[in-house]
C-alpha positions in Angstrom: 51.1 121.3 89.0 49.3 122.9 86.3 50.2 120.7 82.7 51.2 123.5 79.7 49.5 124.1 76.9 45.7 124.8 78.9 46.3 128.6 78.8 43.8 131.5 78.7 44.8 135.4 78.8 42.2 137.5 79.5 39.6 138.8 77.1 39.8 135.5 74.6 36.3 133.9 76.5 34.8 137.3 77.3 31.9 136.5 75.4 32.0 132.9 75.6 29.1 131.2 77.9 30.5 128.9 80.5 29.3 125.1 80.4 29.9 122.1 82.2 33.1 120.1 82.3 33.7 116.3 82.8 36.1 113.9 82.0 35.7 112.3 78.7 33.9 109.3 78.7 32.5 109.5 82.0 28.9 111.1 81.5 28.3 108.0 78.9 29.4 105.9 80.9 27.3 106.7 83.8 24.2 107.2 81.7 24.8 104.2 80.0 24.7 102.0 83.0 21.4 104.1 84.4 20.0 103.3 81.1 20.9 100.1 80.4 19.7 98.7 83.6 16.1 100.3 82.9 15.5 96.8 81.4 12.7 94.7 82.7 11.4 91.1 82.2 7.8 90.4 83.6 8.5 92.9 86.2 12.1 91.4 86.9 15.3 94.1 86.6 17.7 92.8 83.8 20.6 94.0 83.4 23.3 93.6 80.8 25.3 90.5 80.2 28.7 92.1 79.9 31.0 94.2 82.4 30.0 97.7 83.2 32.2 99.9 84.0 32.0 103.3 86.3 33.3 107.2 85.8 35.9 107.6 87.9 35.3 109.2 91.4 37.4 111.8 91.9 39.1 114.1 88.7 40.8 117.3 88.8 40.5 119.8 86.6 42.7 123.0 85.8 43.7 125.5 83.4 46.2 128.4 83.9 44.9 132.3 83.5 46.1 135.2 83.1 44.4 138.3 84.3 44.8 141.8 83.6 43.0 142.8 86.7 41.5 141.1 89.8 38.5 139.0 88.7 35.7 137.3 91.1 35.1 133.4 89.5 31.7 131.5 90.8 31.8 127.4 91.6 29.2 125.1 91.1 30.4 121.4 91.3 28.8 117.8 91.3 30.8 116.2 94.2 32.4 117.3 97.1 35.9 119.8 95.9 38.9 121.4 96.7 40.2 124.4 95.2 43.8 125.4 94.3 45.4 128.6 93.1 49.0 128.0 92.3 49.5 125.0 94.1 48.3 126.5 97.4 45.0 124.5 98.8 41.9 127.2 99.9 39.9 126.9 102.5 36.1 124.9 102.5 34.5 124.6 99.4 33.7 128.4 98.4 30.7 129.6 96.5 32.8 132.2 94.8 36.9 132.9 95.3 38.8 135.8 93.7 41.7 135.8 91.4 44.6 138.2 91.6 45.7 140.1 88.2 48.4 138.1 86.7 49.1 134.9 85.5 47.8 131.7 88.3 47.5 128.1 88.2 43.7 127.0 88.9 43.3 123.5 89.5 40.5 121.8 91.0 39.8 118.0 92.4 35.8 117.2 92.5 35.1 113.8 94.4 31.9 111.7 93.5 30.6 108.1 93.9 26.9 108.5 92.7 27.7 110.2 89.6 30.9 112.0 87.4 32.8 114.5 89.2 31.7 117.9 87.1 32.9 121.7 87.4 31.0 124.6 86.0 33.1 127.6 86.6 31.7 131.1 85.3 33.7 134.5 85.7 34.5 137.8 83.3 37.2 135.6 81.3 37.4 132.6 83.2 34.8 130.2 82.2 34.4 126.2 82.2 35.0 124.8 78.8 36.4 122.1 76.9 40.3 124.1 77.1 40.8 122.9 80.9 42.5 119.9 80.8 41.4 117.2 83.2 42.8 113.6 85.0 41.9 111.0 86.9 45.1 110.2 88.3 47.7 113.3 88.5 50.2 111.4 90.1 51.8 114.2 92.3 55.2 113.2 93.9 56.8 115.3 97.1 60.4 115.8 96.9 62.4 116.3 100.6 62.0 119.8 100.3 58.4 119.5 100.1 57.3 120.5 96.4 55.3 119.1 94.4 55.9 117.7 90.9 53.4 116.2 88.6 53.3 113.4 85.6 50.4 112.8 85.0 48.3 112.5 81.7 45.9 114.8 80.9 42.9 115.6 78.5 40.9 118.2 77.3 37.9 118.2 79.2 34.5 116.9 77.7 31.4 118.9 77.4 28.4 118.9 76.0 25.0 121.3 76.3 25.0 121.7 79.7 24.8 125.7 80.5 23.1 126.3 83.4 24.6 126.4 86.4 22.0 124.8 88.6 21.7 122.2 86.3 24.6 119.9 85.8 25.3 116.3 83.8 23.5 114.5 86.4 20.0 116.1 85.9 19.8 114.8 82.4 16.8 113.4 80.9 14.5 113.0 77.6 12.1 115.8 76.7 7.9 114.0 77.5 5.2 115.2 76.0 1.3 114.0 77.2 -0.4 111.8 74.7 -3.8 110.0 74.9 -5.1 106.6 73.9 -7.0 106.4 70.4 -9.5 104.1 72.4 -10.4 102.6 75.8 -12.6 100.2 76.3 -13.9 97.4 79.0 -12.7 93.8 78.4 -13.1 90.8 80.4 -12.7 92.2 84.1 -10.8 95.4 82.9 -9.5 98.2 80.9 -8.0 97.5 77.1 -6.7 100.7 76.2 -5.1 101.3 72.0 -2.7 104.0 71.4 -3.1 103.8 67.9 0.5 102.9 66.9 3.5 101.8 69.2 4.8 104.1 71.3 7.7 104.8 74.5 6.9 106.3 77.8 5.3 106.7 81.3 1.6 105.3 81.7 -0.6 107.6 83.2 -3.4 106.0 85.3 -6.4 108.7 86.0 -9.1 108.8 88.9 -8.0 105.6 91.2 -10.7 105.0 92.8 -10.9 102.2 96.0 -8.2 99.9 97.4 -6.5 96.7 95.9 -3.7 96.0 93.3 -3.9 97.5 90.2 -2.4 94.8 87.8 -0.9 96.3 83.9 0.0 93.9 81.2 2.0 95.9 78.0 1.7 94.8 74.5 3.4 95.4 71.2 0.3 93.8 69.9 -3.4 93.7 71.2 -2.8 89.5 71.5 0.6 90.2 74.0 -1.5 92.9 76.1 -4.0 90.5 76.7 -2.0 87.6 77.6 -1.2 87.9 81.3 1.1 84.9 81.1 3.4 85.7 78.7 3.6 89.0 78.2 6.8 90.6 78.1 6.8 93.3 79.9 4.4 94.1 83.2 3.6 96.1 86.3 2.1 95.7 89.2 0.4 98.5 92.0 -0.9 98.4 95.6 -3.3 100.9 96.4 -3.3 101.7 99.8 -5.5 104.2 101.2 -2.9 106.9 101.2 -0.2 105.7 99.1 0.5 104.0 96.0 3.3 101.1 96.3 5.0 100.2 92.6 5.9 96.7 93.6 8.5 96.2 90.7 11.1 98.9 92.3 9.5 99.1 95.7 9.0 102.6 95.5 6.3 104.4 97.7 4.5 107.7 96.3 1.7 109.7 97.8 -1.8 108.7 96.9 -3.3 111.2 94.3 -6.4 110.8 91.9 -3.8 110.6 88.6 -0.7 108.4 89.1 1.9 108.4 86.3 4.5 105.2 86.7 8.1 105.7 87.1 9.5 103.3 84.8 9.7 103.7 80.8 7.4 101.2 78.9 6.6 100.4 75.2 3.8 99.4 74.1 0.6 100.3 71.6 -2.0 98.4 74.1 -2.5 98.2 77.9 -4.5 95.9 79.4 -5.3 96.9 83.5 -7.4 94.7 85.6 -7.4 95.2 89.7 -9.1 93.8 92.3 -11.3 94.1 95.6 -12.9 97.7 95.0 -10.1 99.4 93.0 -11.1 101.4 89.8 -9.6 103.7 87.0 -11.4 105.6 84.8 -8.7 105.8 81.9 -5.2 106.2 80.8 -2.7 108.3 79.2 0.9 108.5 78.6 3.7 110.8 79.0 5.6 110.1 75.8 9.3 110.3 76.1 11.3 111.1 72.9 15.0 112.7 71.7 15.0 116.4 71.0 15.9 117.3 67.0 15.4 119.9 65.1 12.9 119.1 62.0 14.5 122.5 60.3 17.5 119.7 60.0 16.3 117.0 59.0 16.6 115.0 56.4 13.0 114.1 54.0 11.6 111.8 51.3 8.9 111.7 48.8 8.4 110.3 45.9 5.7 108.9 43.1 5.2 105.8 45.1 2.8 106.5 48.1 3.7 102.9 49.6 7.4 104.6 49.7 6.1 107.1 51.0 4.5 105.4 54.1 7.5 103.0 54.4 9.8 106.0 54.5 8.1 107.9 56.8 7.5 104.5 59.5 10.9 104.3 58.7 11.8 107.4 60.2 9.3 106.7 63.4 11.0 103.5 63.8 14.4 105.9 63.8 13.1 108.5 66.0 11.6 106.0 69.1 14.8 103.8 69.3 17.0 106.9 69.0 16.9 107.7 72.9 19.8 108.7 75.3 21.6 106.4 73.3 20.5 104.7 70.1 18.5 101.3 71.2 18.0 98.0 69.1 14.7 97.4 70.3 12.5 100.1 72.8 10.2 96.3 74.4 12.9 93.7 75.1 16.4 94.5 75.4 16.5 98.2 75.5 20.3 97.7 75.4 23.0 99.7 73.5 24.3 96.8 70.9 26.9 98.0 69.0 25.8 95.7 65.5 22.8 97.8 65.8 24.0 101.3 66.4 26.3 101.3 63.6 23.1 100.9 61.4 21.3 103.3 63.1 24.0 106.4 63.0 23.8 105.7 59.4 19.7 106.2 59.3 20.4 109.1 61.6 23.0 110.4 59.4 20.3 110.5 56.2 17.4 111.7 59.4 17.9 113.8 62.0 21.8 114.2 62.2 22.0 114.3 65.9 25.9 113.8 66.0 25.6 114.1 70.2 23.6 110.6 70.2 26.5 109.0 68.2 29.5 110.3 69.9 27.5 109.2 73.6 26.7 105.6 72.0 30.6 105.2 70.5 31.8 105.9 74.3 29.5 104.2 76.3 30.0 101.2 74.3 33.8 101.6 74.5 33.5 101.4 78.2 36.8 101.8 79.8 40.5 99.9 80.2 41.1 97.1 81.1 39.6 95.1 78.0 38.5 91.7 78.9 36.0 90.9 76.4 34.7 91.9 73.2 32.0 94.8 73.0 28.5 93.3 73.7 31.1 90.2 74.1 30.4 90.0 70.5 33.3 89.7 68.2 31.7 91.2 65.3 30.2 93.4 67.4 34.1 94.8 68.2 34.8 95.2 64.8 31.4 97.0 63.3 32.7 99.8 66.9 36.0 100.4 65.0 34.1 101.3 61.1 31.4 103.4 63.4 34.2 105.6 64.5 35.6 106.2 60.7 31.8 106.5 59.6 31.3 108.9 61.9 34.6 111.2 61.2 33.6 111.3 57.3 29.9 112.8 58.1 30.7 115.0 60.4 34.9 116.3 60.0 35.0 115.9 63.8 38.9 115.4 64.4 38.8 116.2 68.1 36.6 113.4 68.9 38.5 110.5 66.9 41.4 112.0 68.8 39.6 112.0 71.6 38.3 108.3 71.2 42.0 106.7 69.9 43.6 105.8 73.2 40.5 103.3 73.6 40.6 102.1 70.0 44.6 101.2 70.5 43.6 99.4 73.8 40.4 97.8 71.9 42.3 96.8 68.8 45.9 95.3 71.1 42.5 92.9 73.0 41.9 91.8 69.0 45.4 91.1 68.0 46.0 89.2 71.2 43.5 86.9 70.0 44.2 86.2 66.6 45.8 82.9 65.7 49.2 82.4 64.2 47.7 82.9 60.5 46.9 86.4 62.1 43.4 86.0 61.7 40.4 86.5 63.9 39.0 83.1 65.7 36.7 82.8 68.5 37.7 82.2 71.8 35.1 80.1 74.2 34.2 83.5 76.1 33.2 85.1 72.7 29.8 85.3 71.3 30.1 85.0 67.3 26.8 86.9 66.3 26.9 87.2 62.4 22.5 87.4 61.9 20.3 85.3 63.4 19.6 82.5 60.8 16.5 80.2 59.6 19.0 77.6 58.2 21.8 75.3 60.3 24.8 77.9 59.9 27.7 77.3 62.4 30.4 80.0 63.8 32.7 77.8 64.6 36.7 78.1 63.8 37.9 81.0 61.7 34.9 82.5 59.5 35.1 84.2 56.7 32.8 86.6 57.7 34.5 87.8 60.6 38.2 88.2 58.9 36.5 90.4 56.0 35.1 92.8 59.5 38.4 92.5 61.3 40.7 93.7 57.8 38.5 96.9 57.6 38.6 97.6 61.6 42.7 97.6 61.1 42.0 99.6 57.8 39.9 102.1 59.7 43.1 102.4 62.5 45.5 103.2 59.7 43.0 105.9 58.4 42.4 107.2 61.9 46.1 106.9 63.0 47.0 109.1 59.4 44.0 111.3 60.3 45.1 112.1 64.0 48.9 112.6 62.4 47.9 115.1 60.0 45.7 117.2 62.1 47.7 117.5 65.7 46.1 119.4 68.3 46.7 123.1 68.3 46.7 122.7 72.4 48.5 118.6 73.2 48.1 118.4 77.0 51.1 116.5 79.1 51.3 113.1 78.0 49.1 113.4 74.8 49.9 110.8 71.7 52.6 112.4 69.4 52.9 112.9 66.1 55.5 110.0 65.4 53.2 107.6 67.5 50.3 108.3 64.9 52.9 108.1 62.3 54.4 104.6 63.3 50.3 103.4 64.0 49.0 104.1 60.6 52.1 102.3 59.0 51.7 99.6 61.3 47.9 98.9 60.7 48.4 99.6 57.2 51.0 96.5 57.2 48.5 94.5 59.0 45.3 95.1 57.1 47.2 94.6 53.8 48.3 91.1 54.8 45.3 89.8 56.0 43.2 91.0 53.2 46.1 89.3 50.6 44.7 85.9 52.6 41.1 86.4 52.4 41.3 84.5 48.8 43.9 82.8 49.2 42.3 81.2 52.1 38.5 81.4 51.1 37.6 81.9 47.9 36.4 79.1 45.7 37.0 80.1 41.9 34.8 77.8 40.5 31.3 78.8 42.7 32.9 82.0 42.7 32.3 83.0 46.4 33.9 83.2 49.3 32.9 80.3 51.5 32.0 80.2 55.1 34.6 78.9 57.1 38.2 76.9 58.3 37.3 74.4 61.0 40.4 72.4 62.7 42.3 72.4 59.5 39.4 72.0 57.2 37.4 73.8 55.2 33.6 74.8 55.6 32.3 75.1 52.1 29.1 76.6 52.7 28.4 79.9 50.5 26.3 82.3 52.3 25.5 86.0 51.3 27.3 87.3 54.4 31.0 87.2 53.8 30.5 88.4 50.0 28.4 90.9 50.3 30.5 92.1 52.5 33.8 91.5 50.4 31.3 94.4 48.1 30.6 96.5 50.3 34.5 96.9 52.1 36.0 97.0 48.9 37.7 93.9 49.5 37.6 92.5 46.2 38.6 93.5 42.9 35.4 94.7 40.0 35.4 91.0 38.2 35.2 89.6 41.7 32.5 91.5 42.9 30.4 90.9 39.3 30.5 87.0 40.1 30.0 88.1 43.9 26.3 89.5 42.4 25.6 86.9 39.6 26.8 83.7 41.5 25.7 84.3 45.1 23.2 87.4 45.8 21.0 87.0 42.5 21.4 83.5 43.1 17.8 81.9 44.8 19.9 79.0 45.5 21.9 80.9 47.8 20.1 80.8 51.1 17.9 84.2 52.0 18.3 86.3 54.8 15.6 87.7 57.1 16.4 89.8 58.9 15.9 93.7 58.5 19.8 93.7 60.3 21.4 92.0 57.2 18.8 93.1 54.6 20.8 96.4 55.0 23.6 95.2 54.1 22.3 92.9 51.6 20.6 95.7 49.9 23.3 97.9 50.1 25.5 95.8 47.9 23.1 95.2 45.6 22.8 99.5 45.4 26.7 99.7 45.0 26.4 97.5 42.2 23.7 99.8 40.2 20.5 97.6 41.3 18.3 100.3 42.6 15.1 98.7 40.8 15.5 95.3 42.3 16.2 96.8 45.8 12.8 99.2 45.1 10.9 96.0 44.7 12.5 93.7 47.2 11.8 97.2 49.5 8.2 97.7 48.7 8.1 93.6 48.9 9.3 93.4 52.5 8.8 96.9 54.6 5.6 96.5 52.8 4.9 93.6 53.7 4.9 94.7 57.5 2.9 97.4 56.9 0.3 94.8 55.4 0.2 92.9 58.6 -0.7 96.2 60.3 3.0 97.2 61.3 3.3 100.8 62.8 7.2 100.4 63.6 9.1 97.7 61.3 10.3 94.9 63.0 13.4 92.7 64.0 12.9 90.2 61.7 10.0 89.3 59.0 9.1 86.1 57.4 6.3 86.5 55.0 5.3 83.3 55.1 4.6 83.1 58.8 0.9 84.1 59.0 -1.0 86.2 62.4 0.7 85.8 65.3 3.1 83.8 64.2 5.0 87.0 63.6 4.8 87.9 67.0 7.3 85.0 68.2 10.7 84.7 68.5 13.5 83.2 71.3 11.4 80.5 71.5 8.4 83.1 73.7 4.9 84.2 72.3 6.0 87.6 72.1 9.6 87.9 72.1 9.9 89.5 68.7 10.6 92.9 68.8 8.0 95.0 66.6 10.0 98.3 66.8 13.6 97.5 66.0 16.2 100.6 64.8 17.4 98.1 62.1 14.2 98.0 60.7 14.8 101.5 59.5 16.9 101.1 56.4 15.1 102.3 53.9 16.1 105.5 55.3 20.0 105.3 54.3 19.5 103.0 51.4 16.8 106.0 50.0 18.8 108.5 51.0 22.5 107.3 49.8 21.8 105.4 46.6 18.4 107.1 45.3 19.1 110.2 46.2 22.5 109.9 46.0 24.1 112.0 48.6 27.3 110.9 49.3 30.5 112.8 51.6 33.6 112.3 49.9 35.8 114.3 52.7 35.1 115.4 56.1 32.1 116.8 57.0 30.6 117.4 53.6 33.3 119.9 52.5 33.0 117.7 49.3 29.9 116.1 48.4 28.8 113.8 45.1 25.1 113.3 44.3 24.2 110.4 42.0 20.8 110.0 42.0 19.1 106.9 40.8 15.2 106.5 40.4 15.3 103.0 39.9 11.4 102.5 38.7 10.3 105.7 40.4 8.6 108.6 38.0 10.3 111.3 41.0 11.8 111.6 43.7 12.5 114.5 46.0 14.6 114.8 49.6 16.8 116.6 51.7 19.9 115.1 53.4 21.5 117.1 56.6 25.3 117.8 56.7 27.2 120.0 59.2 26.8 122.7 57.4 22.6 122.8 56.7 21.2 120.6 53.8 21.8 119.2 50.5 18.1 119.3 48.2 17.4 117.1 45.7 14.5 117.1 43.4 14.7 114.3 40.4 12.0 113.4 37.6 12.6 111.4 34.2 13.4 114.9 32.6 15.8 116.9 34.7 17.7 117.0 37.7 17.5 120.4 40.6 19.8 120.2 43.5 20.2 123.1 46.1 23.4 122.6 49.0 23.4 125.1 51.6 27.4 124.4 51.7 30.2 122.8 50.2 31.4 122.0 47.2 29.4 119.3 45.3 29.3 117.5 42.3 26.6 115.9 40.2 27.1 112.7 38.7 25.4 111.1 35.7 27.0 108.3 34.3 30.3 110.0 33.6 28.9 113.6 33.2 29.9 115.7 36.1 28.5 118.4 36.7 29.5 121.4 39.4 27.0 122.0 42.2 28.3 125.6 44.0 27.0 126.0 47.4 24.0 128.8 48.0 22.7 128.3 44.0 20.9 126.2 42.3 21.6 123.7 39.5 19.5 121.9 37.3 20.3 119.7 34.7 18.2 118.2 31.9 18.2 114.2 31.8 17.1 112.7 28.1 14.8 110.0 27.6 16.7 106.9 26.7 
């Protein structure tokens, strides 16, 4: 049985193109797991430390048509099909079929273990798209008189870019471009070869010559490539007469002058060294990257050329962890990590808007039901997944994906609750891993943190706003068994109830009036009165606490040197965002141009996972206890991007999507400033010197702010505004 509500009459997709159909969730999930095993340590695979989940194998899809004459319908599927028209199975799996003028019932079941069942279906009016309604489970009963009758629940079907017929969701893969090394040269018994900056892709090895095993070493630094002991990452080749063996996957390819490897490496050096009579003349790379449109993107210049070069890193950093998902770190893990991501759809918010990237990193994250441990198996990791969602709805305005995503935040958020103790607040269980930064000073996550309730209050903040969201927008089209109205009704006052609460504890449990801070912990009964920056700048930054609050927040613990520093680009953001909420722009430009500048000092190309200034050559290289374990391109490295682009420039959404904007730019030292920030609807320009103020928005409706001045910004025009000298 066909559900209602997944109706088309004929003429309303005439000029529609058709595109392929899955079920929801299922392409990221499959990607993700192709991706995230990828991975490699000296040569070994590595895959993820938490459960991986798979599409499901067999879905059906169907919509119900109505024709005003007799119309011929082509098939492509990935998997093996049947086809029904109004209930009634036809025969093989046809190329083409016909439909009879009139109204019909077109369902059809795809089967596939290697990757998700998908349907591209292309006629006059009927086309694939995301109106047919699919399940994984359509739970058909037979009654004695043999008809069928159906229950099941359904969804609209997900879709992205793919519109060609012969190429489906399973042929997907990153754009390469060719790219040559800056320098080769002989060392020791082989080839060093510099790429000039770190990069991500496929080595190219050109005119093998001879017989023997080719031996590459990669490095993020000259010092790692040359270290064939501990490098992190390696390969290894025989070369046979007539073939070419890659010994880390065991895969055999036909001999040829120029061999390009099959697995993804980064690196800015290669060292290669072979033996008996094998030689190579050189190397080269095929450079994988994301597509984006630069006619989008989001730019930044200013008087300050070392901003300049930190912005612009900044945005290289972005653009070579942002990948078929966005990636912490393109050497070592090359996981998704969901404390990361949230960072980087911010950046890619102020960057390159690629709103596909966040929406596939959300779901494949998510994974599916059953939930049996946190995401990453990180419990702040679980809650930063809820804000993204939220984050993400107020950039963009996209209801149908929150309502797309909800059923897996209720199942995600019940896993939470279940594990809260009987003051209701979040405590970690021996399977969780309680992140918070990695620290240079004894810090322990034991018993109930601080920290973590502060992230857990403004995940069940972000399900009231999404429950009232998904209530006041319903879909125009709810397929059989969708959420109702009254649910999202009886969610949002639910969560609201439980947020409220456990935020009316935070102080009562934490706070220390006379340091003025929130301290770190309760441990069996006890307090922890450690003061660190993470819980309060927090408490700033989620609007947990009230203005006099967050003023001894700033004065007593984040201007505070006594207060111990943090070092890592990860909480820097957040550090340095609270500091920008709180109107210090010219201390953040200095502690910016003091620490992204200090990378690029030590020769950085990407910014890095963590920097200590004092550590001195290749001490910065280290970390996890390994020569090269630090990761020199990290995506939470990239902050400068947001913080430039949402408290200097001042670009802020204040509903959906842009439809309502505020820019309150802030030079903080500079002498000018000028960028562009991309929105759903094009870009918002700003331009700002000591004397005036010129903004241009392709959309919206804006307003300038200065001090408490406001001043109108209509979309398509420009406004300037003159600024006096103080």
């Amino acid at each position: 049985m066909t559900p209602a509500h997944s109706h088309t009459s004929a003429n309303q997709v005439k000029d529609k193109e058709a595109t392929w159909i899955w079920y929801p969730g299922d392409f990221e999930v499959w990607l993700g797991n192709r991706f995230n095993n990828r991975r490699t340590e000296r040569g070994a695979m590595f895959p993820p430390f938490w459960k991986q989940d798979s599409h499901w194998a067999t879905v059906e899809f169907c919509k119900t048509v109505t024709l005003e004459q007799t119309e011929k319908v082509t098939i492509a599927t990935e998997g093996l099909f049947n086809l029904k028209i109004d209930g009634r199975l036809q025969f093989g799996m046809p190329e083409s079929f016909l439909i009879p003028k009139g109204r019909h019932e077109i369902s059809i079941k795809i089967h596939n273990l290697s990757s998700p069942p998908a349907l591209f279906l292309d006629g006059e009016t009927i086309k694939t798209d995301g109106s047919w309604l699919s399940t994984y489970e359509d739970k058909i009963w037979i009654d004695e008189n043999g008809e069928a009758h159906g229950s099941g629940i359904y969804v609209h079907a997900a879709q992205w870019n793919f519109n060609d017929m012969d190429h489906g969701p399973s042929t997907f893969q990153l754009p390469r471009r060719h790219e040559t090394a800056t320098n080769v040269q002989a060392s020791g018994r082989g080839l060093l070869a510099d790429f000039g900056k770190e990069t991500m892709g496929y080595l190219t090895l050109h005119n093998i010559q001879g017989e023997g095993m080719l031996n590459i070493f990669y490095g993020e630094s000259r010092e790692e490539a040359q270290d064939k002991a501990y490098c992190e990452t390696l390969d290894q080749l025989e070369v046979l007469p007539d073939a070419i063996i890659d010994l880390a996957t065991n895969s055999l390819a036909e001999r040829h002058d120029n061999y390009t490897m099959e697995n993804s490496k980064a690196f800015r050096f290669v060292y290669l060294e072979g033996t008996g009579n094998l030689t190579i003349d050189g190397v080269s790379m095929e450079y994988e990257h994301a597509p984006f449109d630069m006619e989008h993107s989001g730019s930044f210049k200013c008087s300050d050329e070392e901003l300049n070069r930190i912005w612009d890193v900044s945005a290289y950093t972005m653009d070579l962890t942002t990948r078929e998902f966005f990636v912490d770190g393109i050497k070592r893990d090359r996981w998704t990590w969901s404390g990361d991501a949230i960072q980087s759809y911010l950046m890619n918010y102020y960057l390159r808007c690629d709103t596909e990237c966040v929406k596939r990193t959300i779901r494949q994250l998510r994974g599916k039901d059953p939930v049996t441990a946190h995401i990453n198996t990180i419990m702040d990791y679980t809650f930063y997944w809820f804000k993204s969602i939220l984050d993400y709805y107020t950039y963009t305005g996209d209801t149908d994906f929150v309502r797309d995503i909800y059923p897996r935040m209720l199942t995600m958020m019940d896993y939470c609750l279940s594990r809260t103790n009987a003051d209701g607040m979040a405590e970690g269980q021996p399977d969780d891993w309680i992140f918070v930064d990695w620290v240079d000073f004894p810090m322990h996550k034991r018993g109930v943190l601080c920290f973590e309730q502060i992230l857990f209050c403004k995940a069940l903040e972000t399900m009231a706003s999404c429950a009232a969201i998904l209530c006041d927008n319903p879909d125009p089209q709810p397929p059989q068994g969708c959420i109702t109205k009254e649910k999202y009704a009886n969610d949002a006052e639910r969560y609201t109830i439980l947020a409220q609460s456990l935020n009316k504890k935070l102080k009562a449990t934490f706070w220390d009036d006379e340091r003025k801070a929130f301290i770190h912990a309760i441990e069996d009964g006890k307090k922890n009165e450690m003061v660190t920056k993470f819980p309060n700048m927090f408490a700033i930054i989620y609007d947990m606490v009230d203005d006099d609050d967050k003023d001894a927040i700033m004065q007593h613990v984040l201007l505070n040197n006594e207060v111990e520093a943090i070092t890592t680009p990860y909480m820097r953001f957040y550090e340095l965002e609270a500091l920008c909420m709180m109107g210090e722009q010219s201390s953040v430009l200095k502690e910016i141009k003091a620490y992204w500048g200090g990378m690029l000092r030590e020769g950085a190309t990407t910014f890095w996972e963590k920097y200590v200034p004092s550590e001195q050559g290749t001490e910065h290289l280290s970390m996890y206890g390994r020569p090269y374990g630090k990761s020199l391109c990290h995506a939470w490295g990239a902050s400068p991007i947001y913080l430039l682009g949402r408290y200097f420039l001042g670009v802020e959404p204040v509903s959906p999507g842009y439809e309502q904007y505020v820019v309150r730019p802030v030079l903080g030292g500079l002498e000018w400033m000028e960028g562009e920030v991309p929105t759903p609807w094009g870009k918002i320009r700003v331009k700002v010197n000591g004397e005036e103020i010129t903004i241009y928005s392709d959309g919206g409706e804006g307003t300038l702010m200065i001090g408490d001045k406001k001043v109108s910004i209509p979309a398509g025009k420009t406004v300037t505004h003159t600024v006096f000298r103080q």
